[in-house]
PAKEKE-876584 format. One line per 5 residues: number of its first residue (from 1); their letters; for each residue x, y, z of C-alpha. Coordinates in Angstrom, 2 decimals, decimal comma, always signed. Last residue first. Example, Ala and Ser with C-alpha at 12.3 -4.5 7.8 and 13.67 -1.06 7.14 Angstrom:
// PAKEKE-876584
2	SA	+13,67:-1,06:+7,14 ~ +12,30:-4,50:+7,80
// end
This chain:
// PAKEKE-876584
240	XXXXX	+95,98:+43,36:+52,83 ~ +95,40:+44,78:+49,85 ~ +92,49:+48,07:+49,83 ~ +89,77:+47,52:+48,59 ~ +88,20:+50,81:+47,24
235	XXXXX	+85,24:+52,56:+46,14 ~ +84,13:+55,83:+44,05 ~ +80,90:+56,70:+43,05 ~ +79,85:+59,25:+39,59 ~ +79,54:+63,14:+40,84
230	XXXXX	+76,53:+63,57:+38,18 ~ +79,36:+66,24:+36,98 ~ +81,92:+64,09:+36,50 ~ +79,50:+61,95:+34,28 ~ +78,56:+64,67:+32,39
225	XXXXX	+81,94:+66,15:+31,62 ~ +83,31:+62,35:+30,89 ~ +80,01:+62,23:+28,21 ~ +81,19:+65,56:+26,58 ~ +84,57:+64,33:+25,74
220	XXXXX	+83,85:+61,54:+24,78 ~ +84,29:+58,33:+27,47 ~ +87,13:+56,44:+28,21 ~ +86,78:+53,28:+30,02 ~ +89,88:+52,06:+31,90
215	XXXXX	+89,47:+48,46:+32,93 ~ +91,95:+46,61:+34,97 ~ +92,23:+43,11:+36,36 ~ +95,63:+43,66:+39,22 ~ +95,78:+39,82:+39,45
210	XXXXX	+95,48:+37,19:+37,00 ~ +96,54:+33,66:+37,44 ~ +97,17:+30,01:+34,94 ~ +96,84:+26,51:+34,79 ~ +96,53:+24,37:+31,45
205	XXXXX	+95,81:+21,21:+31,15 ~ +95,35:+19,90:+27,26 ~ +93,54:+16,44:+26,31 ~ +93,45:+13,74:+23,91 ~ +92,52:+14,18:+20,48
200	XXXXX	+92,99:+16,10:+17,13 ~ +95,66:+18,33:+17,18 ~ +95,47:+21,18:+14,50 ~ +94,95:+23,77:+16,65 ~ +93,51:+22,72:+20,33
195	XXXXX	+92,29:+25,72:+21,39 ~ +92,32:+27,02:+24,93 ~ +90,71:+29,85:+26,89 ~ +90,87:+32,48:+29,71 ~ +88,22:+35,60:+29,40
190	XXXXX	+88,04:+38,66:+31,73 ~ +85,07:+40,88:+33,06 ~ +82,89:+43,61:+32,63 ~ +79,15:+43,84:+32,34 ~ +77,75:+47,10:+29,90
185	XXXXX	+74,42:+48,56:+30,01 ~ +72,94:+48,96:+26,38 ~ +74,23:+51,13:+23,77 ~ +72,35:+54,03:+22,61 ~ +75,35:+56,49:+23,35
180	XXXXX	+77,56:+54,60:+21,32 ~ +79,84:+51,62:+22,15 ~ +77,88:+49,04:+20,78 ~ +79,71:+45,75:+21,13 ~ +80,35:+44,23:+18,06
175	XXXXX	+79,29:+41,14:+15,46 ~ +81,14:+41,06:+12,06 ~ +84,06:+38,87:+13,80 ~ +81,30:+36,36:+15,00 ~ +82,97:+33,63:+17,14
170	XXXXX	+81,06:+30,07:+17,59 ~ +81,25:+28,47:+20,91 ~ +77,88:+27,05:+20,97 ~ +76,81:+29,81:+23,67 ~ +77,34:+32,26:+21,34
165	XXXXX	+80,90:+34,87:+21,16 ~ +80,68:+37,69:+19,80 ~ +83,95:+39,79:+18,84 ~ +85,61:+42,98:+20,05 ~ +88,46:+44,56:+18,67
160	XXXXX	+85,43:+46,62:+16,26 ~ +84,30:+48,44:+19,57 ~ +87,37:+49,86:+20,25 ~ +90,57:+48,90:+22,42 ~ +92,96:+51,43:+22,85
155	XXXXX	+95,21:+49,87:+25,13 ~ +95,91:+46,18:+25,56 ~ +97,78:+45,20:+28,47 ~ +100,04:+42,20:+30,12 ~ +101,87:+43,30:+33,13
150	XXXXX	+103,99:+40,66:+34,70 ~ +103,68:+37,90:+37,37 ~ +106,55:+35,32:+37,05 ~ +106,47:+31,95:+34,89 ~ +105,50:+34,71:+32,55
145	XXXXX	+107,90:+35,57:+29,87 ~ +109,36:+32,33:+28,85 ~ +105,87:+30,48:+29,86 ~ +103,62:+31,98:+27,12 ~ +101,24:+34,24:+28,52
140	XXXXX	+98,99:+35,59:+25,52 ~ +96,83:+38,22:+25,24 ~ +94,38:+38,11:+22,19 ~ +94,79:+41,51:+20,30 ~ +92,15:+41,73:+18,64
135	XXXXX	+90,30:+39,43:+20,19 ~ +88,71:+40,86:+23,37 ~ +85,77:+39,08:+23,93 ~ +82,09:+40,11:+23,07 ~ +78,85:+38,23:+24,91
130	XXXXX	+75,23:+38,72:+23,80 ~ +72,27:+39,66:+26,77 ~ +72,37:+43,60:+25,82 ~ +75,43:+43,63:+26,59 ~ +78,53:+41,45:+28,36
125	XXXXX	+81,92:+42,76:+27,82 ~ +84,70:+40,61:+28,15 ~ +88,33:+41,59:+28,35 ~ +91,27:+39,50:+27,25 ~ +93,20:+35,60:+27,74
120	XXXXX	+94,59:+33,11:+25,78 ~ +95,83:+30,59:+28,43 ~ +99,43:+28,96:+28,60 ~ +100,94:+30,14:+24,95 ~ +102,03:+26,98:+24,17
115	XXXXX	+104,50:+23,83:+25,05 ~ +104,32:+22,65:+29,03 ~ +106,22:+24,63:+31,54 ~ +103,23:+25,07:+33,59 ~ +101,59:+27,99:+36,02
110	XXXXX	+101,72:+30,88:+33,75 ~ +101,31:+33,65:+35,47 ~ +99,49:+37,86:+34,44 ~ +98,66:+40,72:+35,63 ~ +95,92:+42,10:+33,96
105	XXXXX	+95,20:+45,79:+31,36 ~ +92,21:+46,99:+29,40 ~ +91,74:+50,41:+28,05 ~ +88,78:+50,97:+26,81 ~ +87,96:+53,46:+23,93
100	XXXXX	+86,19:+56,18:+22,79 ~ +83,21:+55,67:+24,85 ~ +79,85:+57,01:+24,31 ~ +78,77:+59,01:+27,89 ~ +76,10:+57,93:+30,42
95	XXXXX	+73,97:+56,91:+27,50 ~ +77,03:+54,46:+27,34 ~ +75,82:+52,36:+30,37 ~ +79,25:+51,06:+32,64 ~ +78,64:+47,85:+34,94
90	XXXXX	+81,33:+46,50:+37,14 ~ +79,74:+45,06:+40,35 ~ +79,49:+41,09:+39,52 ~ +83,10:+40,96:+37,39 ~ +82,48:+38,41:+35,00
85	XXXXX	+84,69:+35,50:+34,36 ~ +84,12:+33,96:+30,61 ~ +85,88:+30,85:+30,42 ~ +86,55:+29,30:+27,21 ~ +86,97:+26,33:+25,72
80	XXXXX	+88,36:+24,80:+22,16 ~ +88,62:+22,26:+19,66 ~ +90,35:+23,44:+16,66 ~ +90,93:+19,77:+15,44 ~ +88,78:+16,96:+16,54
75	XXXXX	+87,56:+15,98:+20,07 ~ +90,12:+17,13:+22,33 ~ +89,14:+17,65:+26,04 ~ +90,33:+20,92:+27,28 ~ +91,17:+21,30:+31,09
70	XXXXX	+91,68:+25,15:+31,78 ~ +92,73:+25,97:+35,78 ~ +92,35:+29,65:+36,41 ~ +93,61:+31,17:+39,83 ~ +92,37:+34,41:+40,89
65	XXXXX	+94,79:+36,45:+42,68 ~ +95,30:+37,61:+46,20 ~ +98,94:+38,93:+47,63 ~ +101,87:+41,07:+45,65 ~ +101,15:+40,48:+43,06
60	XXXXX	+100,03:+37,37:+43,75 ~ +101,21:+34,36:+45,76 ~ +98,38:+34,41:+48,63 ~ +94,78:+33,98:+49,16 ~ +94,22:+32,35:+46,08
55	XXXXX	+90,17:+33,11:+45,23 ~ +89,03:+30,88:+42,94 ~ +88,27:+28,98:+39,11 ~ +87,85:+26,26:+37,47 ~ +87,07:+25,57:+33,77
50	XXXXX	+86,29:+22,10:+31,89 ~ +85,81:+20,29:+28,89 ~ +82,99:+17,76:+27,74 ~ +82,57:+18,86:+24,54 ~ +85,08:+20,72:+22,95
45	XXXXX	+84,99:+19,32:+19,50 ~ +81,76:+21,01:+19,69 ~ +82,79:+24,16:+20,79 ~ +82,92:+25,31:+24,35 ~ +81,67:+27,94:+26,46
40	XXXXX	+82,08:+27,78:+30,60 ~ +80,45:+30,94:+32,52 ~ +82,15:+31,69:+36,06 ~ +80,96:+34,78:+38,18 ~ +83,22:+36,85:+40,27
35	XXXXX	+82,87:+39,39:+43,29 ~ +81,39:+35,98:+45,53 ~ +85,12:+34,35:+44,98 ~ +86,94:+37,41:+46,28 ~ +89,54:+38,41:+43,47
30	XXXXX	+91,46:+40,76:+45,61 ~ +93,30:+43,23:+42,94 ~ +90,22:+43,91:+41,23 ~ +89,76:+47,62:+39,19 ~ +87,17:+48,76:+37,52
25	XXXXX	+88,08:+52,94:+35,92 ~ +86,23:+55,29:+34,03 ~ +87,84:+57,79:+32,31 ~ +88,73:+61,16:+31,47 ~ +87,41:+63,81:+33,85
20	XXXXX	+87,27:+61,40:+36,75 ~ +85,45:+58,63:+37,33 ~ +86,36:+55,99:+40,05 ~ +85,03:+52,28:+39,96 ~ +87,32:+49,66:+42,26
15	XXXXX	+85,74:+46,03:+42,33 ~ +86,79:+44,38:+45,86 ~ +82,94:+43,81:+46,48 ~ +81,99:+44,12:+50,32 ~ +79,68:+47,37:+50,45
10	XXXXX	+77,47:+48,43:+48,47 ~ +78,00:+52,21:+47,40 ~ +76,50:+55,60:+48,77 ~ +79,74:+57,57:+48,38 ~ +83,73:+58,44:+49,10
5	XXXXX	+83,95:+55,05:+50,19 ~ +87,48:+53,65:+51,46 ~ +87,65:+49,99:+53,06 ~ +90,32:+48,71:+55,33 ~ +90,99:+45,05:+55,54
// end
């Protein structure tokens, strides 16, 4: 596996972060197990489900993926879980440079044939110890369009398309990343869930991939000079 540095980085993590003039850019095609961290949330009627997660080592787009298996136990309507991957190496600070906006794409698979929209799925940015996913819009993989890999973005995210998320599964609309240049350190990652909707027991499988995770962060004007400037790293994994 051939590795490309163009500075003082770790080695070993298959998380891409260039900087240019415009944006800032994690990328993981590769999806090695030790790059990724798994967090499980659920709601009460919840309790008791669970997420897996790992490294496939072939069957992507066009090779490694992470696979996502979802197993929701149904304890009343609206129960739900999610699973909050985080990337280990993608951090951005905004006193670096207020962003604009993120632009946040994955591949995507849905592994079963079974009713639904497979796994709702988004970014996730971790600061200042309280979790935000991507809800507006939440990506969805029903099985018409994805029992193959294809491209499944958002663009223009901002700050407000963002909601919290605690650890008892409750979602605060009102309650946003802060995107300014007094913003905490960022963590990046991905988010797969399940809800039950109006069904009130049993339990839901669902099994799903993502390759090609993508974040873009664009930074104003001013804070892309800066950071282009402080001559910001650069690494890559290259595919096998």
């Amino acid at each position: 596996m051939n590795r490309i540095a163009l500075a003082t980085v770790a080695t070993g993590i298959s998380a891409l972060a260039t900087v240019n003039a415009q944006a800032v850019v994690f990328f993981d095609g590769v999806f090695n197990n030790s790059d990724w961290s798994l967090t499980t949330i659920t709601n009460a009627g919840g309790t008791g489900s669970i997420v897996g997660a790992f490294q496939m080592p072939v069957g992507g787009n066009p090779n490694q993926y992470r696979i996502i298996r979802n197993f929701l136990s149904i304890n009343g309507a609206n129960s739900s879980v999610v699973g909050v991957h985080m990337n280990n190496f993608a951090f951005y600070n905004p006193g670096s440079g207020a962003i604009t906006q993120i632009n946040y794409s994955e591949d995507s698979k849905n592994f079963s044939s079974q009713g639904g929209n497979g796994q709702g799925s988004g970014c996730v940015i971790i600061q200042s110890g309280r979790t935000y996913l991507q809800r507006n819009p939440i990506l969805v993989m029903p099985f018409s369009g994805f029992s193959n890999w294809a491209p499944n973005p958002a663009p223009g995210l901002v700050a407000s398309d963002f909601y919290e998320i605690d650890n008892a599964g409750n979602i605060f609309a009102g309650n946003n990343p802060d995107f300014s240049i007094s913003g905490g350190v960022m963590q990046f990652g991905f988010w797969r869930g399940n809800s039950s909707g109006n069904v009130t027991s049993g339990t839901f499988n669902t099994e799903s991939g993502i390759d090609n995770w993508r974040v873009e962060v664009i930074p104003s004007p001013s804070g892309a000079a800066a950071l282009a400037g402080a001559g910001l790293f650069a690494m890559r994994r290259r595919r096998r």
